[in-house]
C-alpha positions in Angstrom: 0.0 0.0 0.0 2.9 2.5 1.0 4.6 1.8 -2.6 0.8 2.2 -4.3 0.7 5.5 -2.4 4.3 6.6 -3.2 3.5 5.9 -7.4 0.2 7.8 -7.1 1.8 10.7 -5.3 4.9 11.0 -8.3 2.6 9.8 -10.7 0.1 13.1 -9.5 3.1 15.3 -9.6 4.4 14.0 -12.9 0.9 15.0 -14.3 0.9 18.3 -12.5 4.3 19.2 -14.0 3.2 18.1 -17.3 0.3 20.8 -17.0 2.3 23.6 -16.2 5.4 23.0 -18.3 3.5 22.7 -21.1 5.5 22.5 -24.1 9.2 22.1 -21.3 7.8 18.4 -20.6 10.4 16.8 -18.5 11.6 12.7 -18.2 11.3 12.5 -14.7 14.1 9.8 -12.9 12.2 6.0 -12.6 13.4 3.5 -10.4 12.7 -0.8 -10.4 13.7 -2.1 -7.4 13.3 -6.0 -6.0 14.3 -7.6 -2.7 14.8 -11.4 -2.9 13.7 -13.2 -0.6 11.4 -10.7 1.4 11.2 -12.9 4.8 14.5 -14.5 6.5 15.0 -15.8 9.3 18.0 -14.3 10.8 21.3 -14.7 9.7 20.9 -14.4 6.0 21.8 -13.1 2.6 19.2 -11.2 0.8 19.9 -9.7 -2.9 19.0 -6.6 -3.8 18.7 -5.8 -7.8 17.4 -2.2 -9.2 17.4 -0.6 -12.6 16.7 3.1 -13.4 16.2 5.9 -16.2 16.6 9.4 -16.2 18.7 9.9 -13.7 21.9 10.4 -13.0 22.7 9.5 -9.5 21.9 6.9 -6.9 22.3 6.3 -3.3 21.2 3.4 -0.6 19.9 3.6 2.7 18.7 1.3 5.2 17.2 0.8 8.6 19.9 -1.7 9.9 22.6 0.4 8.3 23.8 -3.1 6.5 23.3 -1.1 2.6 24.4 2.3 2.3 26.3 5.0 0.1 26.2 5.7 -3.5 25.2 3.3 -5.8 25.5 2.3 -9.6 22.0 3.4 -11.9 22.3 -0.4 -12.4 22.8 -2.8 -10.3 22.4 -5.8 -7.6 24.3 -6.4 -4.3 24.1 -9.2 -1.9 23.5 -7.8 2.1 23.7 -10.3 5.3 21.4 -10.0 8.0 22.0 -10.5 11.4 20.8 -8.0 13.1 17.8 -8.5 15.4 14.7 -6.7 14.1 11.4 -7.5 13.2 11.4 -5.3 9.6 14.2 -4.0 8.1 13.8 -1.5 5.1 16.2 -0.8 2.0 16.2 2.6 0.4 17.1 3.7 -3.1 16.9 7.9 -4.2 18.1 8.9 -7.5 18.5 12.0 -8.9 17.8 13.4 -12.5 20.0 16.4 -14.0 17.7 19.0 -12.6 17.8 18.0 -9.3 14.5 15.5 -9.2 14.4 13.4 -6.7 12.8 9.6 -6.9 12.8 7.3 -4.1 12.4 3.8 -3.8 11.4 1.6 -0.5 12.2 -1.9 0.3 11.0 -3.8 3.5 11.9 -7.5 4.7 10.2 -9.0 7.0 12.9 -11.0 9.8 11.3 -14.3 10.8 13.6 -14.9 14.5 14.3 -18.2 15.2 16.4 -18.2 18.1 17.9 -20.7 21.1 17.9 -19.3 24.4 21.3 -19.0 25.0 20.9 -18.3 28.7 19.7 -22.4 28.6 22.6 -24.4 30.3 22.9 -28.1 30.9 22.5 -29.2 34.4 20.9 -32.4 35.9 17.7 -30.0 36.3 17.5 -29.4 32.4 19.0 -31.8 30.6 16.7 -33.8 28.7 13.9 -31.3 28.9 11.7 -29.5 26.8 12.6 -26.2 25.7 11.4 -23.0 23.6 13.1 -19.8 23.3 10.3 -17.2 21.9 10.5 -13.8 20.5 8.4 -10.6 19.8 6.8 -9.0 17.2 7.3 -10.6 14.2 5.4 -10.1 11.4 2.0 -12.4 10.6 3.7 -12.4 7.5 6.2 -14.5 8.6 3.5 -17.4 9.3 3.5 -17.5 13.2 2.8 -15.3 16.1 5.5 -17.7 17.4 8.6 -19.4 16.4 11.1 -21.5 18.4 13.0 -24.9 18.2 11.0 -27.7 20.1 13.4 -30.4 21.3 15.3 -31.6 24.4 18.4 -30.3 25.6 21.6 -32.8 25.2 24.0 -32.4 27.7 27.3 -34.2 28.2 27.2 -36.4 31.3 30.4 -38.8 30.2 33.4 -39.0 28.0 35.6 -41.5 27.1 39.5 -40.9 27.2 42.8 -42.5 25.7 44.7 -44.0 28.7 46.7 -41.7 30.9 50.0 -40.8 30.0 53.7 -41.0 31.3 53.5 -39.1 35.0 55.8 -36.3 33.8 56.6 -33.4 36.4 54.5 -35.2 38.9 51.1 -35.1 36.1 49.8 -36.7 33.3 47.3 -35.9 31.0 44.9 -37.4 28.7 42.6 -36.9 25.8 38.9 -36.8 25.0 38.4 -39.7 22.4 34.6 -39.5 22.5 31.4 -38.1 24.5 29.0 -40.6 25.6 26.5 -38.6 23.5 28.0 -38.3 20.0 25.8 -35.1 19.8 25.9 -33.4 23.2 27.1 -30.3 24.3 28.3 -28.8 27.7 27.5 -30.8 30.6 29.7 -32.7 33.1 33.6 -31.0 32.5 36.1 -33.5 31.5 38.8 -34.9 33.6 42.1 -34.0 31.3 45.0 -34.3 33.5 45.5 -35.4 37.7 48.6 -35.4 39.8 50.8 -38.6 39.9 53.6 -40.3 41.4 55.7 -42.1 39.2 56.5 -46.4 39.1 60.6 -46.9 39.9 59.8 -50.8 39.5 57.3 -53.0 39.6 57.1 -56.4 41.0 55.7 -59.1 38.2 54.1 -62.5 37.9 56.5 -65.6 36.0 56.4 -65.3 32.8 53.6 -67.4 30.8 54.7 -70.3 28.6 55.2 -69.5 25.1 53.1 -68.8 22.8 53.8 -67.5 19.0 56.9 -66.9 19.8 55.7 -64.5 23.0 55.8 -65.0 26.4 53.1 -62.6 28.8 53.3 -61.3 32.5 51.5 -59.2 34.9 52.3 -56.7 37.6 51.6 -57.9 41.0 52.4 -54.7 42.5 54.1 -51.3 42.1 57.4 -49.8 43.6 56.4 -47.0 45.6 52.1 -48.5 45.9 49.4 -46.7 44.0 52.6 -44.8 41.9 51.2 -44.6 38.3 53.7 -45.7 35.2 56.9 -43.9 35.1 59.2 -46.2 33.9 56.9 -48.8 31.6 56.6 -51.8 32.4 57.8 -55.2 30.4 54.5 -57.5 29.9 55.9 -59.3 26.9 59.0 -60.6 25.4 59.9 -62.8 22.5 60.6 -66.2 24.0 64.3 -67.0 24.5 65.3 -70.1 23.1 67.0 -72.6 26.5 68.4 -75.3 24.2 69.4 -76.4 20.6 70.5 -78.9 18.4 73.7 -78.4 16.4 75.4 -79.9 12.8 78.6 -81.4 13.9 81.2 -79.2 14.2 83.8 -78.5 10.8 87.5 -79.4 11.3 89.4 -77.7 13.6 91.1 -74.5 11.9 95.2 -74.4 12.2 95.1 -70.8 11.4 92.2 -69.7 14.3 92.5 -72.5 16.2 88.5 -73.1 16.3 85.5 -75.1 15.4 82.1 -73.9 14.0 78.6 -75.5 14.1 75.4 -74.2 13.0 72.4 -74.8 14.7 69.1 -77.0 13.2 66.6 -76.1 15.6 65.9 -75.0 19.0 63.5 -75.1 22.1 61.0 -74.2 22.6 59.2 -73.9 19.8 58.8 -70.3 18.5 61.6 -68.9 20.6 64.0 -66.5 19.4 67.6 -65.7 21.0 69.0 -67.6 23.5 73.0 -68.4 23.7 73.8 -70.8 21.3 77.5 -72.4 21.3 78.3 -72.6 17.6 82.3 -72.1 18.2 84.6 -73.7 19.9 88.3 -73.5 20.7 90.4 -76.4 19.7 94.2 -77.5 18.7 95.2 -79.4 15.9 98.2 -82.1 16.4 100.8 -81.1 14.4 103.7 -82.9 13.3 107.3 -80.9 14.6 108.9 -80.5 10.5 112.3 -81.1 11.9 111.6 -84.7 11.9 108.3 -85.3 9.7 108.9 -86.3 6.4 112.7 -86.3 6.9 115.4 -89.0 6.5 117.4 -89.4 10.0 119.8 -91.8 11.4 118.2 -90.9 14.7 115.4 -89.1 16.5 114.4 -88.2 20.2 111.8 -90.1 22.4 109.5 -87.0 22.6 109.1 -83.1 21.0 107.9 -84.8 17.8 104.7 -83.1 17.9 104.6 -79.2 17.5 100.6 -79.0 18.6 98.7 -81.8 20.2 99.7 -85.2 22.0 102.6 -87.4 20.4 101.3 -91.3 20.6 103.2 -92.9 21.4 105.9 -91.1 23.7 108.2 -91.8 24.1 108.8 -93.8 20.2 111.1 -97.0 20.5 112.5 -98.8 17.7 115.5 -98.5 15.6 112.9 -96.7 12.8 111.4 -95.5 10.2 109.6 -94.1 13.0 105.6 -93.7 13.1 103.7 -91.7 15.3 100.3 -89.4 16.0 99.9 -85.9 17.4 96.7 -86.0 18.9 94.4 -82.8 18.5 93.2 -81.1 21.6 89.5 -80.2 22.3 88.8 -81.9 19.5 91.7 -81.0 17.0 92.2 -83.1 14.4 94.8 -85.8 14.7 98.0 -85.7 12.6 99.9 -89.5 11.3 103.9 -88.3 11.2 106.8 -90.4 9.9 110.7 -90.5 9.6 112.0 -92.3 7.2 115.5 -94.2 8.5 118.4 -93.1 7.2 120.5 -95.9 5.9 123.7 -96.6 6.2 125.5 -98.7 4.1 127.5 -102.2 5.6 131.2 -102.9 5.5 130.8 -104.4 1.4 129.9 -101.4 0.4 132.7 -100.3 -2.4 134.3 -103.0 -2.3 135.6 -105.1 -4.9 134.5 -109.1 -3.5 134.9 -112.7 -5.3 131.0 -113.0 -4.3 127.8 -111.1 -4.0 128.1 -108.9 -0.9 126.4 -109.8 2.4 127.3 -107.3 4.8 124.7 -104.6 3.6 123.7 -101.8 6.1 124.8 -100.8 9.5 121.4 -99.1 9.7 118.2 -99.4 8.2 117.1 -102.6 6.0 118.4 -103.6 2.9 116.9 -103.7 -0.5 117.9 -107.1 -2.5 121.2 -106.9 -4.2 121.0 -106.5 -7.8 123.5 -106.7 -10.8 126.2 -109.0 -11.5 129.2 -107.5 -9.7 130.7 -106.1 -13.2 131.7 -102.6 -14.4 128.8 -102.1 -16.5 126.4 -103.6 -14.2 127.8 -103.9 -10.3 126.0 -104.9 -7.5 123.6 -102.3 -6.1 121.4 -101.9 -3.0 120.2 -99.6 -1.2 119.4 -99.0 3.1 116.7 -96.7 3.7 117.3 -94.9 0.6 121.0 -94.8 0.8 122.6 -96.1 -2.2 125.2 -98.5 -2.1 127.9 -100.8 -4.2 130.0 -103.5 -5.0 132.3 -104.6 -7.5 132.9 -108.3 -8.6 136.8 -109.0 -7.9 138.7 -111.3 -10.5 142.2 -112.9 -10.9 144.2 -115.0 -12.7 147.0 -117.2 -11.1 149.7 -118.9 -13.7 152.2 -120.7 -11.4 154.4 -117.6 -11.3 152.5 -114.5 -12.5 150.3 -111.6 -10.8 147.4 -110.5 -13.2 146.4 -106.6 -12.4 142.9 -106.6 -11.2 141.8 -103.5 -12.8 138.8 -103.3 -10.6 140.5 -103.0 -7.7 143.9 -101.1 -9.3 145.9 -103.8 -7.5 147.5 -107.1 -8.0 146.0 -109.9 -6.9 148.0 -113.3 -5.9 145.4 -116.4 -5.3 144.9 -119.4 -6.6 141.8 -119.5 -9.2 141.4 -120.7 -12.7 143.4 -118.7 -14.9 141.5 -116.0 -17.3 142.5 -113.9 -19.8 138.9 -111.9 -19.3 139.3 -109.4 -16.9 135.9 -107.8 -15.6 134.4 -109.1 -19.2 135.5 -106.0 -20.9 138.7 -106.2 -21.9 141.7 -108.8 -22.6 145.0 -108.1 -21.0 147.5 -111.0 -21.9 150.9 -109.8 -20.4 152.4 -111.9 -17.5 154.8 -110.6 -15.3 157.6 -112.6 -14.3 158.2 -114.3 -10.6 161.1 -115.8 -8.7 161.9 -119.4 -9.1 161.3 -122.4 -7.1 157.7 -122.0 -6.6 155.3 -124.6 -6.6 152.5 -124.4 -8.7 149.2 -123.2 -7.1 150.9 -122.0 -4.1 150.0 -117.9 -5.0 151.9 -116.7 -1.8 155.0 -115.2 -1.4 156.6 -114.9 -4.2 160.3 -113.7 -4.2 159.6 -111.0 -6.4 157.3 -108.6 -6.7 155.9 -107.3 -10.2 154.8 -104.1 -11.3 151.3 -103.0 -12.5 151.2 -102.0 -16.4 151.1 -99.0 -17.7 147.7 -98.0 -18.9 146.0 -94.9 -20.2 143.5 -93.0 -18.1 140.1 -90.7 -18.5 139.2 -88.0 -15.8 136.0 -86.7 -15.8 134.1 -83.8 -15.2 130.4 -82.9 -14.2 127.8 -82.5 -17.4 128.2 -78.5 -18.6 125.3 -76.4 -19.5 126.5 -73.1 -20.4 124.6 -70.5 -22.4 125.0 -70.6 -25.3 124.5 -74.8 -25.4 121.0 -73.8 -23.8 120.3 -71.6 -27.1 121.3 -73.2 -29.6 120.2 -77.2 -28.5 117.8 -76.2 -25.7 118.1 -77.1 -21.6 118.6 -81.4 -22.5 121.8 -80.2 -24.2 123.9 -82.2 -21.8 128.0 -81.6 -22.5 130.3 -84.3 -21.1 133.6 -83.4 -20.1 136.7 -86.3 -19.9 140.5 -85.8 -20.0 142.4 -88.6 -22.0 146.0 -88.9 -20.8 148.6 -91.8 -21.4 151.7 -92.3 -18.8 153.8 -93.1 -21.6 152.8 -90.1 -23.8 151.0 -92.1 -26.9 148.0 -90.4 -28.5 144.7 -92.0 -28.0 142.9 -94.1 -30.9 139.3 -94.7 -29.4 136.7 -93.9 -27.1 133.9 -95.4 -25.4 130.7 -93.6 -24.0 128.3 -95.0 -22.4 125.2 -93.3 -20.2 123.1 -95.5 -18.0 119.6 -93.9 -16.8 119.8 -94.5 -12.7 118.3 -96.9 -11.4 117.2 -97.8 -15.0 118.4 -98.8 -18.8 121.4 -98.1 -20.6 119.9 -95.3 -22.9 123.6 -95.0 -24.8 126.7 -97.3 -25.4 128.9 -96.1 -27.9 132.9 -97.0 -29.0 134.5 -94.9 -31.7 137.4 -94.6 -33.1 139.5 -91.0 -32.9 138.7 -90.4 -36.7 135.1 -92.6 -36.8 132.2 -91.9 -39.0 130.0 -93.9 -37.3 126.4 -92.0 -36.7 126.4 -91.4 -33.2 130.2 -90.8 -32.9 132.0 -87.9 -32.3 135.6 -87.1 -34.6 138.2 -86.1 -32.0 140.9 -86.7 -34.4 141.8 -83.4 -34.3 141.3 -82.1 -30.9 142.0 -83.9 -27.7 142.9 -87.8 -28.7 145.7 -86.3 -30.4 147.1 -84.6 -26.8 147.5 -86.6 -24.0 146.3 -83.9 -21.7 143.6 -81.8 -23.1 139.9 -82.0 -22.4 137.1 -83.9 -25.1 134.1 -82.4 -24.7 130.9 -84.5 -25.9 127.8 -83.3 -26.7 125.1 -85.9 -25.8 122.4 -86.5 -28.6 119.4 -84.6 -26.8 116.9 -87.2 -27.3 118.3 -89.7 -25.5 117.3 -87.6 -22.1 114.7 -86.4 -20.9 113.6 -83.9 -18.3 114.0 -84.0 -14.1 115.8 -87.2 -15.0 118.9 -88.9 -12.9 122.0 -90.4 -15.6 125.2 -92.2 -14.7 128.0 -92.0 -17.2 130.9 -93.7 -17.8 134.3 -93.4 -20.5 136.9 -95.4 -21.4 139.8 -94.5 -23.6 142.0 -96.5 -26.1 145.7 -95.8 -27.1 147.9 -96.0 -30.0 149.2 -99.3 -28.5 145.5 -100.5 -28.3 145.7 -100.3 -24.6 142.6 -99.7 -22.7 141.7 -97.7 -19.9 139.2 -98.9 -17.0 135.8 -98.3 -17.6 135.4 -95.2 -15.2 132.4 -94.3 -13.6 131.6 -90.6 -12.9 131.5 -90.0 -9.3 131.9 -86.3 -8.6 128.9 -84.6 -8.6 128.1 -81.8 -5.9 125.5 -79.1 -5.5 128.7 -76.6 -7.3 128.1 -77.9 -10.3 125.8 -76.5 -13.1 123.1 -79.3 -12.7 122.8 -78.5 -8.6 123.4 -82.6 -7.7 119.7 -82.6 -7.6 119.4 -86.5 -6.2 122.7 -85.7 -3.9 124.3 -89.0 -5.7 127.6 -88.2 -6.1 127.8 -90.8 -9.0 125.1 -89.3 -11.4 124.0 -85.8 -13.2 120.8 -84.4 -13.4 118.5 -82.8 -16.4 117.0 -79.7 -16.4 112.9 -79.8 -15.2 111.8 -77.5 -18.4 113.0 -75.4 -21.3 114.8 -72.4 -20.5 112.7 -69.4 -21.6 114.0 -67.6 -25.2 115.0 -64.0 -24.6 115.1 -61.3 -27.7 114.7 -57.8 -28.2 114.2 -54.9 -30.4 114.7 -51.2 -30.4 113.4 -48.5 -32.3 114.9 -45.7 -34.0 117.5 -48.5 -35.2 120.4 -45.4 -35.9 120.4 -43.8 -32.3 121.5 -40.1 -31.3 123.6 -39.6 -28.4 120.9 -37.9 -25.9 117.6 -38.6 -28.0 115.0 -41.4 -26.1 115.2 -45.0 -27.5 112.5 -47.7 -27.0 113.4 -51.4 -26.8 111.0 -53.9 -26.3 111.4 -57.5 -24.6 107.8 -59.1 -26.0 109.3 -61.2 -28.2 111.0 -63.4 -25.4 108.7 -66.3 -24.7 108.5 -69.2 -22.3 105.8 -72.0 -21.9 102.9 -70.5 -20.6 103.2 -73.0 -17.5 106.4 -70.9 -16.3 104.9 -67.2 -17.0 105.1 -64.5 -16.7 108.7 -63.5 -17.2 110.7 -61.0 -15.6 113.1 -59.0 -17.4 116.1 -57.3 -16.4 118.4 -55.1 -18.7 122.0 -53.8 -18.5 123.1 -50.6 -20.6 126.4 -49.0 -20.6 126.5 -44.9 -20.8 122.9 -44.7 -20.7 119.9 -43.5 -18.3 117.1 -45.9 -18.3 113.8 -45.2 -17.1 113.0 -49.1 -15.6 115.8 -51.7 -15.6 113.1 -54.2 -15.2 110.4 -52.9 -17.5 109.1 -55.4 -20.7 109.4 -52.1 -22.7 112.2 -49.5 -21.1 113.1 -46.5 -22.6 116.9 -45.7 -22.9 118.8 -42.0 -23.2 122.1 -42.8 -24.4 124.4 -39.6 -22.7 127.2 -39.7 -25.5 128.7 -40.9 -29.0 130.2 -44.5 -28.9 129.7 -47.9 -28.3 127.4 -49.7 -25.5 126.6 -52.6 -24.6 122.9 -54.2 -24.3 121.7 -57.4 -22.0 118.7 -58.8 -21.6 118.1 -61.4 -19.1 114.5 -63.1 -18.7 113.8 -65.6 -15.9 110.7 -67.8 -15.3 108.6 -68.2 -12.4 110.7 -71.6 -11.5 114.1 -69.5 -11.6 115.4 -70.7 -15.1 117.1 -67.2 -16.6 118.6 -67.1 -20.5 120.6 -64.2 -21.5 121.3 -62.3 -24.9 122.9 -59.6 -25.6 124.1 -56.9 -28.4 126.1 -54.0 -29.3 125.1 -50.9 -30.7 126.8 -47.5 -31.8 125.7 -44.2 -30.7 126.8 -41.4 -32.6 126.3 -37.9 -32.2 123.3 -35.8 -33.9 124.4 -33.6 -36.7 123.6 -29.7 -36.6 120.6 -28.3 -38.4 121.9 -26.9 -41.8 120.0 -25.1 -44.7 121.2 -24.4 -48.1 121.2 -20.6 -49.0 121.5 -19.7 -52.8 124.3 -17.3 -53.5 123.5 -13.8 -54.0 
């Protein structure tokens, strides 16, 4: 009705104007204005929207003072409410260019719909019926009345999370829940309380176990009624009280211990415990002064260097046996000496029958060979070897045969011969004193000289460098010296190389000047002295490596008289082949090639004081006895590694030098070549000028 009062009034004066203005008609300002919604209840947004013409200006009002100030000619705002009031009014004035004024009025009617807020739980009101009323609104609004109809839900309860560590003599908890899920004030909660903290606490025996865990519970507290400090243990993983075990390894010499590894353990579930999966022990340990070894004697006891000897004190005239007993179980060690022989009273002797008086210690192999030069009897006592030679004579009434075994005469009665030994013929009697009677051999009245016979000397096998290069390490050079008391030349020569203990691999007689394959012509060098040395190379494959050889020579001269057959018998660790099998009597072969060494050098035409590079590669070995080593010599030169495959040189002046390279295996075996080279000095720089 106010609006429909408010147009008729301007619509009355816009009429009235009209009439006296006449033909100055004026467009007087127009204003649409809209409220949405027009009833609320409180808080809430209302829009406003408006739209005019005609005017130029615009302001807002209102009775809550929530929309105020200028505003757009256009436009729509949003304005809260929360104001208490029954009716609130909006207010829009515009203005036109002359000054005409138009305003617009908006009302909105405020539904209240309130809680009492001065209701408060206590036992009294909680669960009751409640209404909270207000005054004066508007019918419009639907009700003379409004309020909420309900019952008040107060909190009487909470539940908490447990109470924490007493801290500073408190401890404090949380709300989890309220007993209402929906309530509101009530009963205050219980957040915190003073405390005394647990020191200790005393506990029931622990359960049996279970899963893997064993439970107890706390009989009482340390101080009573304290509340947890120091948390209590309740559960534990069950320790494991006894296992079964693999057998333990072998005892280790180097950490003296035993291991074990356990299968399983008790009782079932349980997890720690204090297994024992190492042990100490000892190992019996045989003492290497006497394991192994060759003695001629060895104490009662100390033959064990770890452990228990068994038995102790040993007894017997040996080889010796005995144990070294571990310790804790150590492993037990067997141990052995081997006796070291020693050979009997026959032993180089020259005898009429096969020997019988063998060792002095140790036992005695059987006696083989027939007693003569090329094969005498041999036997050995506890690896010692040992020999005898078969002794011959020849009797004739009145003449001494020499017994060239023996390098003696001989004067017994025997069956007269004119084989000595089986290898040579010797037909010369010597003359006796008369009146003798036949077969009497004694006592002659005069005595007779021994003839006059050539001899051979020998010397150990040589291996010297150069033989190793050019025929390899079985190159095997023996030495003998032919000499003849009565100054004749020699006319033959006999070499003959048994393998020990085995065949005769080479038997060979040759005359000074022979062609014979196999012999050797020493017509030219040392038969034709009678004091120089014959050196004779041995066809290398007759040997063969790591092997063990006796040799023997005999020498022929002019006059066809022979020399014994001599055995070589000098061998010592001096000597190039080391006496490997310490037998005196034999010579030894090489284990393995000797490596090749070579080398180049580039530039070929060296500067005194430029940088030369000389390279070993090409020296080789078997790949068994790799790598090499390498080791150089120069003369007026700095080198920048001695020992370098690849070494580079500066020679410091003009003039000759001298270059070695020595390579060496991993088993020790070294060859050697060498070279020389000229060094001159670098020409100055030069450069041709045209003249003028």
């Amino acid at each position: 009705m106010k609006n429909l009062g408010l147009k008729i009034i301007f619509g009355m004066f816009s009429f009235f104007s009209f009439m006296i203005l006449g033909d100055f008609a004026q467009a007087y300002p127009s204003i649409s204005f809209s409220v949405s919604p027009s009833s609320i209840i409180r808080p809430s947004v209302i829009t406003l929207t408006w739209n005019t013409s005609n005017a130029v200006t615009c302001s807002a009002d209102s009775s809550n003072g929530s929309w105020s100030g200028p505003k757009a000619l256009t436009g729509s705002e949003t304005v809260t409410i929360s104001t208490p009031a029954s009716y609130t009014t909006f207010t829009l004035t515009c203005k036109d260019e002359g000054g005409a004024t138009l305003a617009y009025v908006k009302g909105v009617f405020y539904c209240a719909l309130l809680i009492d807020p001065s209701t408060v739980c206590s036992p009294a009101t909680n669960g009751t019926s409640y209404c909270s009323k207000t005054t004066g609104v508007p019918a419009s609004c639907g009700s003379t009345t409004f309020c909420v109809n309900g019952t008040k839900d107060c909190c009487t309860g909470y539940n908490y999370s447990a109470w924490g560590v007493c801290s500073g003599g408190t401890q404090t908890r949380a709300i989890t829940s309220t007993i209402s899920a929906s309530c509101s004030d009530g009963v205050a909660p219980v957040l915190s309380q003073s405390c005394v903290e647990c020191t200790s606490y005393n506990y029931s025996p622990w359960s049996a176990c279970s899963g893997g865990i064993q439970t107890r519970t706390i009989i009482s507290t340390n101080p009573a009624s304290c509340v947890p400090g120091v948390s209590p243990v309740l559960s534990q993983s069950c320790p494991c009280t006894s296992f079964t075990y693999t057998s333990y390894s072998l005892c280790s010499d180097m950490t003296r211990t035993r291991t074990r590894s356990v299968i399983s353990s008790s009782p079932s579930g349980c997890t720690g415990g204090d297994p024992i999966t190492i042990d100490s022990c000892t190992n019996g340990t045989c003492n290497p002064a006497y394991n192994g070894k060759t003695l001629s004697s060895i104490p009662p006891t100390g033959l064990c260097s770890n452990g228990i000897q068994s038995p102790s004190p040993v007894s017997s005239n040996g080889p010796w046996s005995w144990s070294c007993i571990g310790i804790s179980g150590g492993q037990t060690r067997s141990c052995h000496t081997n006796l070291l022989g020693s050979c009997g009273a026959d032993d180089g002797q020259n005898l009429y029958s096969t020997p019988t008086n063998l060792c002095t210690a140790g036992t005695a192999t059987s006696v083989s060979g027939d007693g003569s030069a090329l094969n005498p009897w041999r036997w050995t006592c506890e690896g010692v070897s040992c020999s005898a030679r078969k002794k011959y004579s020849c009797s004739n009434i009145c003449s001494n045969i020499y017994d060239y075994a023996t390098t003696a005469f001989d004067s017994y009665d025997a069956s007269c011969s004119s084989s000595i030994d089986g290898t040579y013929t010797y037909t010369k009697d010597c003359a006796c004193g008369d009146g003798k009677s036949a077969g009497d051999g004694l006592n002659y009245g005069s005595s007779c000289s021994a003839p006059i016979v050539p001899t051979a000397t020998m010397q150990a096998p040589l291996w010297d460098q150069s033989l190793i290069s050019s025929v390899g390490a079985l190159g095997a050079k023996l030495r003998f010296y032919y000499n003849d008391p009565n100054g004749e030349i020699g006319s033959a020569y006999r070499i003959m190389i048994v393998e020990k203990n085995g065949p005769v691999i080479l038997d060979q007689t040759c005359g000074a000047a022979s062609t014979t394959p196999g012999c050797k012509d020493f017509s030219n060098s040392c038969l034709k002295s009678n004091s120089l040395s014959c050196d004779y190379l041995v066809d290398k494959s007759l040997l063969g490596y790591s092997k063990n050889y006796n040799w023997y020579v005999q020498v022929w001269n002019q006059s066809d008289t022979p020399s014994l057959l001599t055995q070589y018998n000098n061998n010592s660790i001096a000597d190039t082949d080391k006496n490997i099998d310490n037998d005196p009597e034999t010579f030894s072969t090489f284990s393995h090639e000797f490596p090749s060494a070579s080398f180049t050098f580039n530039p070929v035409k060296i500067n005194a004081g430029k940088l030369v590079q000389f390279d070993a590669s090409l020296s080789t070995t078997s790949p068994a006895y790799g790598p090499l080593t390498y080791d150089w010599s120069f003369t007026n030169a700095n080198v920048g590694s001695a020992t370098s495959m690849k070494p580079s040189v500066r020679f410091n002046s003009a003039g000759g030098s001298t270059i070695i390279l020595t390579v060496t295996d991993n088993q020790g075996y070294k060859t050697s070549t060498s070279t020389n080279i000229l060094i001159k000095n670098k020409l100055p720089s030069w450069q041709e000028i045209r003249p003028e």
